[in-house]
N, C-alpha and C positions, 0 to 999 in steps of 0.2 A: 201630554201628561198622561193619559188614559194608556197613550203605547207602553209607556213605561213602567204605569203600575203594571200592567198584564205581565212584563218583562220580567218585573221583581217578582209578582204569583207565583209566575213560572218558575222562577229559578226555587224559590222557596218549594213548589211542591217536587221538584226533581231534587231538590239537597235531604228531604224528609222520604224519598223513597227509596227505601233501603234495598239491597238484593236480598232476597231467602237464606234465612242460614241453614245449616245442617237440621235434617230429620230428627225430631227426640224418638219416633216410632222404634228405630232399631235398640236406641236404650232403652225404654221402657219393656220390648219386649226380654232384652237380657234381667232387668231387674224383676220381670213379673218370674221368668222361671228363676232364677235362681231364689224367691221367695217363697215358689211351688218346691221348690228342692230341701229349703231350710222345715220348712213345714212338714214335707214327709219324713224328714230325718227325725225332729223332734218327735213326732208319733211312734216313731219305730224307735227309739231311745227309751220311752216311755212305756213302750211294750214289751221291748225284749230286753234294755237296758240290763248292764250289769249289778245296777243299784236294785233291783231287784221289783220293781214298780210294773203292777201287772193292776189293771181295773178288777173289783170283786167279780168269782163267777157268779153265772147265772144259775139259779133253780135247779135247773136243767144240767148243770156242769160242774153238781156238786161231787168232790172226791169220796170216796169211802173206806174209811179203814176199820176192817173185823166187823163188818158191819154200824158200823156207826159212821153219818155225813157229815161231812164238812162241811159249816159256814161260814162267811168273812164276817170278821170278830169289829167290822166298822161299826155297829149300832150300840155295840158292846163300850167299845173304847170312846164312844162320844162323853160319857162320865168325866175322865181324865185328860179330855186335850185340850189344852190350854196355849191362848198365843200362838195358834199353827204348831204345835210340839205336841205327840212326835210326828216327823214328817208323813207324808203320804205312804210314802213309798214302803214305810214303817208298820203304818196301820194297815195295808193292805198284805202285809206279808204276815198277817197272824191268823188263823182260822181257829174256831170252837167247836165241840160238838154242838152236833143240832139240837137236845134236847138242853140247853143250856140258859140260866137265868142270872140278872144280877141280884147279888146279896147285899154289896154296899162297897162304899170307898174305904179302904185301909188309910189311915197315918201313919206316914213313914217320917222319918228324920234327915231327909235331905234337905240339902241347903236352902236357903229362902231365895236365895237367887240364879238357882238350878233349878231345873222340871227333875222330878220326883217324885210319879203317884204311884198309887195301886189299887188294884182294885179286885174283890172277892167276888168268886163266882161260883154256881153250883151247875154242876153234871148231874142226870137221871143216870147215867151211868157208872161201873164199878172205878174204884183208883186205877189196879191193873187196868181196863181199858182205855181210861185219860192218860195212863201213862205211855202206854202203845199207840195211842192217836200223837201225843206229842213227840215223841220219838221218830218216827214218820211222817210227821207235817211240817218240823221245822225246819228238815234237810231240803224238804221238795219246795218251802218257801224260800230259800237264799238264809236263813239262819244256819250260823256257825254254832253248834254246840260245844263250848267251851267245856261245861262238867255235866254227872247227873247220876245218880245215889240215893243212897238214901240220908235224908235232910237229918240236922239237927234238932228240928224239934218232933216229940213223940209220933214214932212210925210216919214218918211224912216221907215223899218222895219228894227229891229239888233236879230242876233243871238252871244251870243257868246257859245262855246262848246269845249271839252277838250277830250284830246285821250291819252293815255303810247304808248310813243313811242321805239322802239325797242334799241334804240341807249340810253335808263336810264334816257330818260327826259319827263314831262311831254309837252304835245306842244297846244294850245291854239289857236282856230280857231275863228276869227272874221267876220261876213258878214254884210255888210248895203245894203237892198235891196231898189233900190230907185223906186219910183212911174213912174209905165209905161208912158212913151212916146206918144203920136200923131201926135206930130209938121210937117213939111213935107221941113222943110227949110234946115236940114244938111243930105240930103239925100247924101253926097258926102262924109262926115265924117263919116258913119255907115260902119262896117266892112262886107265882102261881105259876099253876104248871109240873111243879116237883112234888113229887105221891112219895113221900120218908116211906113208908108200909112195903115199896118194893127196893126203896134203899137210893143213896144220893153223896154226890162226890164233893166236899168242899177246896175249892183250889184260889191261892191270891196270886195272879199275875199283876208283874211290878215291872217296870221301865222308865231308863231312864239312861243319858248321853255321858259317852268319857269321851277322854281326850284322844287323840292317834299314838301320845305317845304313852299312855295308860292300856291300848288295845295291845301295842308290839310288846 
């Protein structure tokens, strides 16, 4: 009896030992580079991408036009974004002058279930120079400048300009740059930082998404 159990062990541990199957090594290392590949693409889509998504420069790498710097208008536009809208790629493609502050949120009449802000901002510099900065800044950000004139309301200058947003919409930048300031009477209503006594630019940048076939 004792032969026999041994007999059956035996056969039991030779029916549970299997041969070796195939190596996963060589797929794992196909699936790690092709992970390393999807991963670089994404960075480099994201940097040079045609959708126009470039991270804010630095300090250091700010542009200049007529003397006056450029900074990325992200801490600006945090006011108006709502729900992830507008995309990244969106908010990073707008810069301000450097001496620039916010005034306040405009109401606008867009739909209740569309993104539709605005928002007012003040330049230490003159109109003609916000307007020469934006003229300039929005071609070298990937905006289309659709129109730009002079606005319908009193002595204003308007741009309007359009961008492919990352998120499949087309999204549509409004500016009315209004005629520099000198007055010296709401020197308590200027946002800090802005001296009325050498003059100050008020402008409302507005945005907001159309459709692809509202863009053609």
């Amino acid at each position: 009896m004792r032969d026999s159990n041994n007999t059956e062990s035996k056969q039991d541990r030779q029916t549970l030992h299997y041969p070796p199957g195939p190596s996963l090594k060589p797929a794992m290392w196909v699936v790690g580079l092709a992970a390393g590949i999807f991963i670089i693409g994404a960075v480099a889509m994201g940097v040079f991408g045609g959708s126009g998504y470039a991270p804010p420069p630095s300090s250091s790498e700010k542009s200049v036009v007529n003397g006056i710097s450029a900074v990325p208008a992200t801490r600006y536009l945090k006011a108006i974004e709502a729900n992830g809208q507008p995309p990244l790629n969106v908010i990073y493609a707008l810069t301000v002058p450097q001496n620039t502050a916010i005034q306040g949120i405009v109401p606008t009449q867009g739909l209740a279930t569309s993104y539709d802000k605005a928002i007012s901002l003040i330049s230490a510099d003159s109109q003609q120079d916000v307007i020469s900065f934006y003229t300039k800044q929005l071609p070298a950000h990937h905006w289309t400048i659709i129109s730009k004139g002079v606005g319908s309301k009193s002595l204003s200058y308007e741009f309007i300009a359009r961008i492919n947003g990352e998120d499949g919409q087309f999204w549509e930048l409004g500016l009315t740059i209004y005629p520099t300031t000198f007055a010296t009477t709401d020197q308590k209503q200027l946002p800090k930082g802005i001296h009325n006594n050498k003059g100050y630019t008020r402008y409302v940048l507005r945005m907001f998404p159309i459709s692809s076939e509202a863009a053609s």
